[in-house]
C-alpha positions as CSV (number, residue, x, y, z in Angstrom):
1,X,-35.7,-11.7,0.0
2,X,-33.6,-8.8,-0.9
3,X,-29.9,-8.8,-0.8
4,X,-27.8,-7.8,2.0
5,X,-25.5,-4.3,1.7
6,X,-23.1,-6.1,1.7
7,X,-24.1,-8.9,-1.1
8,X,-25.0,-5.2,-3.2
9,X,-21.2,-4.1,-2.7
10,X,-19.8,-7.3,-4.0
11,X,-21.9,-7.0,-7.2
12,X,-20.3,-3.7,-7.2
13,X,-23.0,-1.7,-5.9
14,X,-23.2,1.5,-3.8
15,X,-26.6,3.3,-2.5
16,X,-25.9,7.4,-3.8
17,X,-26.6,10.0,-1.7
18,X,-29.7,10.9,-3.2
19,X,-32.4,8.1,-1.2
20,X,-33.6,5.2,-3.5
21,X,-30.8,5.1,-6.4
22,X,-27.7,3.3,-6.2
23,X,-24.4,2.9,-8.7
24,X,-23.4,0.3,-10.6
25,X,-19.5,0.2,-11.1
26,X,-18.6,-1.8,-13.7
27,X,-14.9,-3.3,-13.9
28,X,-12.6,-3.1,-16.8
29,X,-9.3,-5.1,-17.1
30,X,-6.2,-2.1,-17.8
31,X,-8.9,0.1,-18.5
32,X,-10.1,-1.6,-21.8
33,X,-13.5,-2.3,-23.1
34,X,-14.8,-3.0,-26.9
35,X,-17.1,-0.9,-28.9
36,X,-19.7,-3.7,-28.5
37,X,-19.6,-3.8,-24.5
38,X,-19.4,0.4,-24.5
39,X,-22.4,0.3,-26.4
40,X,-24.3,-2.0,-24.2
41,X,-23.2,0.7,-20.9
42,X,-24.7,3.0,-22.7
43,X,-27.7,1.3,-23.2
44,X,-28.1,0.7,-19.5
45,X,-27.7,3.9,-18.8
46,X,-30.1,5.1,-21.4
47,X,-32.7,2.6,-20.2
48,X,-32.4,2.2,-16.6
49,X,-30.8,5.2,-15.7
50,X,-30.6,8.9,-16.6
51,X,-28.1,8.3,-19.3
52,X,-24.9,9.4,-17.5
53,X,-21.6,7.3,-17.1
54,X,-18.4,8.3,-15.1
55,X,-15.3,6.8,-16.1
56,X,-12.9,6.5,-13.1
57,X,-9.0,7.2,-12.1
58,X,-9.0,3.1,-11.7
59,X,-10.4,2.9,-15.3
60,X,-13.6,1.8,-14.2
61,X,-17.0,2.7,-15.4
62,X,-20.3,3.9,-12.9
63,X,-23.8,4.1,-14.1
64,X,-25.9,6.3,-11.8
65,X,-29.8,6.6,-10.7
66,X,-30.4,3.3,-10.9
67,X,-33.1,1.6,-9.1
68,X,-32.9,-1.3,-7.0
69,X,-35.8,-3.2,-8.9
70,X,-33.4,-2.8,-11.8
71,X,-30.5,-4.1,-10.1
72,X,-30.7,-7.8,-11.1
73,X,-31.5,-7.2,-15.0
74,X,-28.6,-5.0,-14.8
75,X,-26.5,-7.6,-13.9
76,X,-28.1,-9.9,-16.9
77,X,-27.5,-7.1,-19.3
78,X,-23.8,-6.9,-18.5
79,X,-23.0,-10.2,-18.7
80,X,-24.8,-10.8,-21.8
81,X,-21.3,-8.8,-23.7
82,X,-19.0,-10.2,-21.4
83,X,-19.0,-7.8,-18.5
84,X,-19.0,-8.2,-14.8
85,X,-19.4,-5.8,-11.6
86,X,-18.1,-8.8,-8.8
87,X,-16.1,-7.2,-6.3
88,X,-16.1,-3.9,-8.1
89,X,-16.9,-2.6,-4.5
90,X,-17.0,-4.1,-0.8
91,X,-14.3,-6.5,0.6
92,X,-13.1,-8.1,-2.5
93,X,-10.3,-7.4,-5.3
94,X,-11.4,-4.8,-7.4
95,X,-10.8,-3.9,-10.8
96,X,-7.2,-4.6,-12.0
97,X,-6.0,-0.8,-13.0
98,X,-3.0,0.3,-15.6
99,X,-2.0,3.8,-16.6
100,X,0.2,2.3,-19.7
101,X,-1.9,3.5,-22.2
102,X,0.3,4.8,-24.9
103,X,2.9,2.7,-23.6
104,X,4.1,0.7,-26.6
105,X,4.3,-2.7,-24.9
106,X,1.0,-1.9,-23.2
107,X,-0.9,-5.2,-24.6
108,X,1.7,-7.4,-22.6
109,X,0.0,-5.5,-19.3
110,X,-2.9,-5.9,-20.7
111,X,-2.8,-9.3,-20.9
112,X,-1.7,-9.6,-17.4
113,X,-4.0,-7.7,-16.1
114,X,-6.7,-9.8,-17.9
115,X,-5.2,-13.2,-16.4
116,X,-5.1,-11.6,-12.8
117,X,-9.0,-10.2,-13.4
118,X,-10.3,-13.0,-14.3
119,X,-8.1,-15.8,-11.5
120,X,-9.5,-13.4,-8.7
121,X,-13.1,-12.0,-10.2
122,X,-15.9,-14.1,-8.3
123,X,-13.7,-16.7,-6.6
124,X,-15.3,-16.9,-3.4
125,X,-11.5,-17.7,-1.6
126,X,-11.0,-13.9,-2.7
127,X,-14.5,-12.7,-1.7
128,X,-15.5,-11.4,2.0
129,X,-11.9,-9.7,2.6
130,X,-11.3,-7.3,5.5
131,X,-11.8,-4.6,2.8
132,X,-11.0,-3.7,-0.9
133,X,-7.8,-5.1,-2.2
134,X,-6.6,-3.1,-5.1
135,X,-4.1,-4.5,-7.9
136,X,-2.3,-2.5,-10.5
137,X,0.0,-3.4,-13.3
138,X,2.9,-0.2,-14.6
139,X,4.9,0.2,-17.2
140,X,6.9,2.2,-15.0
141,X,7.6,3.8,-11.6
142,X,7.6,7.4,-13.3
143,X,3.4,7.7,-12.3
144,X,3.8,6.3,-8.5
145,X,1.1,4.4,-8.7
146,X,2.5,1.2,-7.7
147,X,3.0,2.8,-4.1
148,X,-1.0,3.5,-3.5
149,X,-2.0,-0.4,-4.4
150,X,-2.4,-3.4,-2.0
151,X,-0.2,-5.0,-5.2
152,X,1.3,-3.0,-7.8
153,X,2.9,-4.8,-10.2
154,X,5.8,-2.7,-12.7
155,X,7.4,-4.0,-15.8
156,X,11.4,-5.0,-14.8
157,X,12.0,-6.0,-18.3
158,X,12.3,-9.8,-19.8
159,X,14.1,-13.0,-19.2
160,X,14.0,-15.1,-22.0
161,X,11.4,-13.8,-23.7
162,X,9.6,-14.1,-20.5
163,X,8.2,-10.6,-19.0
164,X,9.4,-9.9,-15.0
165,X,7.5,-7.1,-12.8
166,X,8.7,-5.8,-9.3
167,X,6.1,-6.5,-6.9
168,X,5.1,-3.7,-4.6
169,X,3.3,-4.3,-1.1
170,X,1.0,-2.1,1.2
171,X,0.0,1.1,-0.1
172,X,-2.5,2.9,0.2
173,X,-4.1,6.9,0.3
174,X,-7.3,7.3,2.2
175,X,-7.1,9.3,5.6
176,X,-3.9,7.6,6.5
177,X,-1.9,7.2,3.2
178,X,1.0,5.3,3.0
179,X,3.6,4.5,0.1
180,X,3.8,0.7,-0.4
181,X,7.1,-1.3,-0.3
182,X,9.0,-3.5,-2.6
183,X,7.9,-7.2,-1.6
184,X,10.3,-8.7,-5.0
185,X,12.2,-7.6,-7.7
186,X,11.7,-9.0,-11.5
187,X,9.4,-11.7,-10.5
188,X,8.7,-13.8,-13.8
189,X,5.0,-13.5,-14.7
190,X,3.8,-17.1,-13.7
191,X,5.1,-16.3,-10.4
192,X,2.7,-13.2,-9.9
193,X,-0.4,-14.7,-9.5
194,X,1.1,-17.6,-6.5
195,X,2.7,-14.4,-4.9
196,X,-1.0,-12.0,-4.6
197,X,-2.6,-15.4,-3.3
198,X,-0.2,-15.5,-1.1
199,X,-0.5,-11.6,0.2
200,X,-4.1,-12.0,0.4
201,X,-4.0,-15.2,2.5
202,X,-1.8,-13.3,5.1
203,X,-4.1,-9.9,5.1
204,X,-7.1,-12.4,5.5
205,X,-5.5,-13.9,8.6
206,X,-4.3,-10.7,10.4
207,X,-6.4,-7.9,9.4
208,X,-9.4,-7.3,11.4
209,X,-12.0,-5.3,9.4
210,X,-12.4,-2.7,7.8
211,X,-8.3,-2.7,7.6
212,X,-6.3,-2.4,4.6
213,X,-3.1,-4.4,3.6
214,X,-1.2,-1.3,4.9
215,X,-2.6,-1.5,8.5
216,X,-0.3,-4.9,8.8
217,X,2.8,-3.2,7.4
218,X,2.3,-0.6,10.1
219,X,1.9,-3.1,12.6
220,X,4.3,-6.0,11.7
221,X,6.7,-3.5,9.8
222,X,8.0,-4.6,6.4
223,X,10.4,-7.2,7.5
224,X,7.8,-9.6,9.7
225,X,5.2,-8.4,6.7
226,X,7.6,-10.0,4.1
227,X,8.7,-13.1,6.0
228,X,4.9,-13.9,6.7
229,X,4.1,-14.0,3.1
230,X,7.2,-16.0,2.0
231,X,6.1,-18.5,4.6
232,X,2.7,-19.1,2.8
233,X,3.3,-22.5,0.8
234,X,1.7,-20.7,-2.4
235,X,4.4,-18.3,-2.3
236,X,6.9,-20.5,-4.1
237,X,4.7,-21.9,-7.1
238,X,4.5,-20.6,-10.4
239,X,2.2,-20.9,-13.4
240,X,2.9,-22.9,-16.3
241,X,3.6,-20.4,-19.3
242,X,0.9,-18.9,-21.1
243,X,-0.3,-20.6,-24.1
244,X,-2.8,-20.3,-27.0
245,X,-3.9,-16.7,-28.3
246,X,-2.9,-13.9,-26.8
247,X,-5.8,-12.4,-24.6
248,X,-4.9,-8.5,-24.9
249,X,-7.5,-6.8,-26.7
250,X,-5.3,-3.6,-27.8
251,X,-2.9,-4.4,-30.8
252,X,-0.4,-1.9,-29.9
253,X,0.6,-2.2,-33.8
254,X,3.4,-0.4,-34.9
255,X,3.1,2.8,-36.8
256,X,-0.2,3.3,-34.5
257,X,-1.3,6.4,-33.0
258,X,-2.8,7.4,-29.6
259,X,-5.8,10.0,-30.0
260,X,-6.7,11.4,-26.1
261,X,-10.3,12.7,-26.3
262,X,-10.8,15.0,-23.1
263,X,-13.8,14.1,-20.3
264,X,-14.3,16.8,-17.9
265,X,-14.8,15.4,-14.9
266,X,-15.2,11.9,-16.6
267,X,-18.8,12.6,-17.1
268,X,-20.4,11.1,-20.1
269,X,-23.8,11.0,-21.7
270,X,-25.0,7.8,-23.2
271,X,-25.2,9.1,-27.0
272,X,-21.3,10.2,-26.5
273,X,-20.0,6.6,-25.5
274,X,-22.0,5.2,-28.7
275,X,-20.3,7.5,-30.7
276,X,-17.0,6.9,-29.0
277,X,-17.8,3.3,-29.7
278,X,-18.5,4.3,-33.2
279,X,-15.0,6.0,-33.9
280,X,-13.1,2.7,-32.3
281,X,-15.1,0.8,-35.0
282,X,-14.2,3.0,-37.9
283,X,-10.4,4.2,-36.8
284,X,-9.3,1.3,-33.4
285,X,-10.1,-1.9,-34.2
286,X,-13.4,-2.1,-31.8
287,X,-11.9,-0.6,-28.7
288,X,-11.9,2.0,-26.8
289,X,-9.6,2.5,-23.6
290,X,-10.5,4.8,-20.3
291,X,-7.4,6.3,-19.1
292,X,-6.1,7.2,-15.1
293,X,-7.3,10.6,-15.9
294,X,-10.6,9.6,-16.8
295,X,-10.5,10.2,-20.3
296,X,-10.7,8.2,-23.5
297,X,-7.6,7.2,-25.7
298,X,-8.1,5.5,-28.8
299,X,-5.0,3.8,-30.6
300,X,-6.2,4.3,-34.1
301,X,-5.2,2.1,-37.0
302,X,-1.5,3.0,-39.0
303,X,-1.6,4.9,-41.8
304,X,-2.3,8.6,-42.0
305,X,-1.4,12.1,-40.6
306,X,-2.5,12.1,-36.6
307,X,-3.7,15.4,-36.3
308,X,-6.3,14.4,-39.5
309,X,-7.2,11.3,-37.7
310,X,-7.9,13.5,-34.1
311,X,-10.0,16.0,-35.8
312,X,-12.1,13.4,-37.3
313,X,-12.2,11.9,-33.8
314,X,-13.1,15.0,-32.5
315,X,-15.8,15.6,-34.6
316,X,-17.4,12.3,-34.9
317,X,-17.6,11.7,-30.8
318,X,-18.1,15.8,-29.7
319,X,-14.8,15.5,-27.7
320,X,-12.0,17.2,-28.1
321,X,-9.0,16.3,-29.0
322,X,-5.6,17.2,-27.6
323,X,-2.2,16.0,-28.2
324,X,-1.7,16.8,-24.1
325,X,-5.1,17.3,-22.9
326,X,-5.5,19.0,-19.3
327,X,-5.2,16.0,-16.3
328,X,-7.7,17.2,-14.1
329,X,-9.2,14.1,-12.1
330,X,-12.4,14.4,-10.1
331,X,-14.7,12.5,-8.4
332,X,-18.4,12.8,-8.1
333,X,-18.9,14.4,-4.8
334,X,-21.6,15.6,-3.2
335,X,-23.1,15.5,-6.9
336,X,-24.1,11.9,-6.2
337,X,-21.9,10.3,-3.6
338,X,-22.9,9.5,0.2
339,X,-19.2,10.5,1.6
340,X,-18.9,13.4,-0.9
341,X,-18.7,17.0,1.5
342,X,-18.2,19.1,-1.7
343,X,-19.7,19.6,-4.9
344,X,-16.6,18.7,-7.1
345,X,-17.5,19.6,-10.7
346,X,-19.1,22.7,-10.1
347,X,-15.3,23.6,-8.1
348,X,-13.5,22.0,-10.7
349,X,-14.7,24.0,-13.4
350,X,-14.5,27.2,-11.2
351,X,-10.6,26.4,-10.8
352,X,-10.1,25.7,-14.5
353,X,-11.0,29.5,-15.0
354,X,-8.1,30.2,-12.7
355,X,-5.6,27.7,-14.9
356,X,-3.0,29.4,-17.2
357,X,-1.3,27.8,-19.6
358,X,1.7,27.0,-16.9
359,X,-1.0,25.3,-15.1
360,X,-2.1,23.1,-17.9
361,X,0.5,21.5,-18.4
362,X,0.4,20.5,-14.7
363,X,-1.8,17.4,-13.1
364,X,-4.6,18.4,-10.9
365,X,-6.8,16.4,-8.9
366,X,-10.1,17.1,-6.6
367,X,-11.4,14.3,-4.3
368,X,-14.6,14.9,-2.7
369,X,-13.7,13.3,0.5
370,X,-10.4,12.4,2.6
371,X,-10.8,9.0,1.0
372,X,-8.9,10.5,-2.0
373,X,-10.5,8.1,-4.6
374,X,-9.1,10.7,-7.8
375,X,-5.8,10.3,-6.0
376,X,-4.8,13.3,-5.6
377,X,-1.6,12.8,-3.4
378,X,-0.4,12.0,-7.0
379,X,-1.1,14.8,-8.3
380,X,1.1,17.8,-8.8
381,X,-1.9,19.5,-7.6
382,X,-4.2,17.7,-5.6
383,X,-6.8,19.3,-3.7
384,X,-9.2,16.9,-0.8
385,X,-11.9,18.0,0.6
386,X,-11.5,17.4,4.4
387,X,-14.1,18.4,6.4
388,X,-17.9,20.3,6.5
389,X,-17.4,23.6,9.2
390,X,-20.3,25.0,10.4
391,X,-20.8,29.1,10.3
392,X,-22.3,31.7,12.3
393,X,-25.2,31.3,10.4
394,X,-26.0,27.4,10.8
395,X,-24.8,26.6,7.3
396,X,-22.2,23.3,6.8
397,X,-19.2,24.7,4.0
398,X,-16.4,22.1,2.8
399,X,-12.8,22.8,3.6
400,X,-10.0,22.2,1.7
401,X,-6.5,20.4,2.3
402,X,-3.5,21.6,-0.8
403,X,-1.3,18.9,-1.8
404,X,1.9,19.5,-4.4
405,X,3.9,16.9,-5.4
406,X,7.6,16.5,-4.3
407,X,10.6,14.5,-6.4
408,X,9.5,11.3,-4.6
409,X,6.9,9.7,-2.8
410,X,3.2,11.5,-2.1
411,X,2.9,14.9,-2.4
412,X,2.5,16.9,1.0
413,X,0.3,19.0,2.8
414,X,1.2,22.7,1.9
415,X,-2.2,24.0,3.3
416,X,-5.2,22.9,5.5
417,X,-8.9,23.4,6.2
418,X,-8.8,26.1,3.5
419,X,-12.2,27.8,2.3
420,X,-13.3,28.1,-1.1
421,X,-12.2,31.4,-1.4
422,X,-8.5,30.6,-0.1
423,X,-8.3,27.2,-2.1
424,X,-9.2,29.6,-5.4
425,X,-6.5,32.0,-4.5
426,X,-3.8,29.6,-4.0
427,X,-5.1,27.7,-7.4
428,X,-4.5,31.2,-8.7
429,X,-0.9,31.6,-7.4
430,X,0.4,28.6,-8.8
431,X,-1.4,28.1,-12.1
C-alpha cells in the first residue's frame, strides 16, 4: 500500500507542481555536509532525477523530478552516508538552521545544532505536530533570524567554560508574520534541549492544526505563553555535560579562511556539487557548508594567500568566487513548486540587470509565494509574490508586495500588488 501524503511529508517529501514528480528535501545540521555525503546527492540526482539540486535559505538541500517508484531507494541511498529527510517537511521539527558560517566560534553551533538534530529527528514524541516547528542556532542577533523561528537559539557568551544562548519563542513569516519573543536569557546549553521539549509539549496541547507556535502567542499573549511552558515539569531539567569527541564537523582552525562560491538562485547541477565536493577534499578538510543565502562557503585549510586559494576554487568548481558575493535568495517558484504564482529565477535574473553596484552590496530576496520561504521580510529588499490577477484578456499575472528593511524588526510593506513592470521600476530606483 502506498504511503499516505502525509507519511511522504515526514520523509520530507512534497509532490511539484508538475503531476507525477515530487522533491526530496534533504536535512543538514547548521548547514554542513561532507564531501562524501555531497557526492552521494549528487548521485541521486544524477540517477533518479534530472541532475539538479537547490540548496535552501534553511541550509537544506532539494532533489527534484523524482518519481514516486524511486521514493523508497532514495531513502536507502541517503542513509547509506549518514543522511536523513525525517521531518524535513509536514508537522515535525525540521532541519536545525545557522547563518554563522564565518563566524569563528561557529563549530560550537555546530555542534549544538547536531545534538538538537539528532534528539528530535525521527522521535515519534516530536512527529505528527500541528505543523512545522523550525529551530535555529545564531551567533548573533545582527541577522534577525532568531525572531522568524518557533525556537531560535543565539550565543550569550560562556559560563565556566560552559556556552549560554538566549532562547527566543514564537516567530514566524508566512502570511501573518510575527517577530518571536525572548522566552530566557543565557540558558546554559544542557538546559536547551529540556526547554524546546517543553515548548513543543505546550504547542502540541493548544494548537489546533495547521497552527504555528505563534498562533498561541497571539492568543495567550507572551506572558500566559511563558508561564505555560515554565509549568511543564521538563522545563527545569538539564543535560549532563557533553562528553567524548566533539561532534562539529567544521574545524574553525585558526589562520583559516572562508571562500563564498556564488549559486544563483541556489540551483546546482550534479557534476558542480562533485566538484565542490572535490575542492573541500583538496583545500576544507571534506566539507562543504550551504549558507542562508543559498550559496556554498568553504573554510579552506591555513596557509596561503586567500585570493590564490578562491581562484583555484573558482576554477576547480565553475563558481565564482567573491570576497562579498551578491545575497540574492530565491525560491523555486512556479519553476517547480505547487504554491509558487511566479516564475522566480527568470525575475530574479531580470532584476539583477537592474542592480548597480549600490545595490549589490544590499540583500535581496524573492519568494514565490506569501509563504515567504527565502525570507524576504529579512531582507533589505525582499520582494513576495502575493497574488495571480486576472486581465482583460483571461490571462492569470503575479503581483508583487516591496518589502525594505527598517533598524529593527521585519522590514515593512512600502508597496503592494505591484506588476512586473512597477516591481522592475522600483528595483531600479533603489538599486
Amino acid at each position: 500500500m502506498a504511503p499516505s501524503s502525509t507519511n511522504f511529508r515526514l520523509d520530507g517529501i512534497y509532490k511539484q507542481r508538475q503531476d507525477g514528480f515530487y522533491m526530496q528535501r534533504v536535512k543538514l545540521a547548521a548547514g554542513v555536509i561532507s564531501s562524501a555525503q555531497a557526492r552521494a546527492v549528487a548521485a541521486i540526482s544524477e540517477r533518479f532525477g534530472r541532475g539538479t539540486i537547490h540548496l535552501t535559505s534553511r541550509g537544506s538541500m532539494e532533489i527534484h523530478w523524482l518519481r514516486e517508484e524511486d521514493l523508497p531507494q532514495i531513502k536507502r541511498e541517503l542513509a547509506k552516508t549518514g543522511l536523513t529527510s525525517r521531518g524535513a517537511c509536514g508537522g515535525a521539527v525540521r532541519g536545525v538552521t545557522c547563518s554563522g558560517h564565518g563566524f569563528p566560534g561557529f563549530p560550537h553551533l555546530e555542534s549544538l545544532a547536531r545534538r538538537v538534530h539528532r534528539h528530535f529527528t525521527g522521535n515519534p514524541r516530536f512527529e505528527q505536530l500541528p505543523k512545522k516547528f523550525k529551530i535555529g542556532v545564531e551567533a548573533d542577533l545582527s541577522g534577525r533570524r532568531h525572531l522568524i523561528q518557533d525556537v531560535g537559539l543565539v550565543l550569550a557568551g560562556q559560563e565556566s567554560g560552559v556556552p549560554c544562548y538566549d532562547v527566543w519563542i514564537a516567530g514566524g513569516l508566512g502570511r501573518e508574520p510575527q517577530p518571536g519573543f525572548l522566552l530566557e536569557a543565557g540558558l546554559p546549553e544542557g538546559r536547551i534541549i529540556p526547554v524546546i521539549e517543553a515548548v513543543i509539549a505546550v504547542y502540541t496541547t493548544h494548537a489546533p492544526p495547521p497552527k504555528r507556535l505563534k498562533f498561541l502567542a497571539r492568543q495567550f499573549g507572551e506572558q500566559k505563553l511563558r508561564q505555560l511552558i515554565e509549568a511543564e515539569p521538563v522545563f527545569a531539567e538539564s543535560f549532563p555535560a557533553e562528553s567524548g569527541f566533539p561532534e562539529n564537523l567544521s574545524t574553525g582552525e585558526s589562520g583559516s579562511h572562508q571562500v563564498e562560491l556564488a549559486v544563483f538562485a541556489g540551483e546546482l547541477v550534479s557534476e558542480q556539487l562533485i566538484r565542490i565536493a572535490d575542492a573541500a577534499d583538496t583545500w576544507a578538510d571534506g566539507i562543504v557548508q550551504v549558507t542562508a543565502n543559498q550559496n556554498v562557503l568553504l573554510t579552506v585549510t591555513p596557509g596561503g594567500d586567500v585570493a590564490v586559494l578562491g581562484k583555484r576554487v573558482e576554477d576547480t568548481t565553475g563558481l565564482k568566487w567573491d570576497t562579498a558575493p551578491q545575497a540574492f535568495r530565491i525560491c523555486p517558484g512556479c519553476h517547480e513548486c505547487s504554491m509558487g504564482l511566479s516564475e522566480t529565477r527568470t525575475i530574479a535574473a531580470m532584476l539583477l540587470e537592474q542592480v548597480g553596484d549600490t545595490g549589490k552590496k544590499l540583500t535581496w530576496a524573492l519568494s514565490g509565494c506569501p509563504n515567504s520561504c527565502t525570507q524576504p521580510q529579512l531582507a533589505d529588499v525582499g520582494i513576495v509574490s502575493s497574488s495571480l490577477v486576472k486581465g482583460d484578456n483571461g490571462e492569470r499575472t503575479p503581483r508583487f508586495d516591496l518589502y525594505r528593511l527598517g533598524e529593527i524588526g521585519f522590514g515593512n510593506a512600502v508597496a503592494r500588488s505591484l506588476t512586473l513592470e512597477q516591481l522592475v521600476d522600483e528595483v531600479r530606483h533603489i538599486a
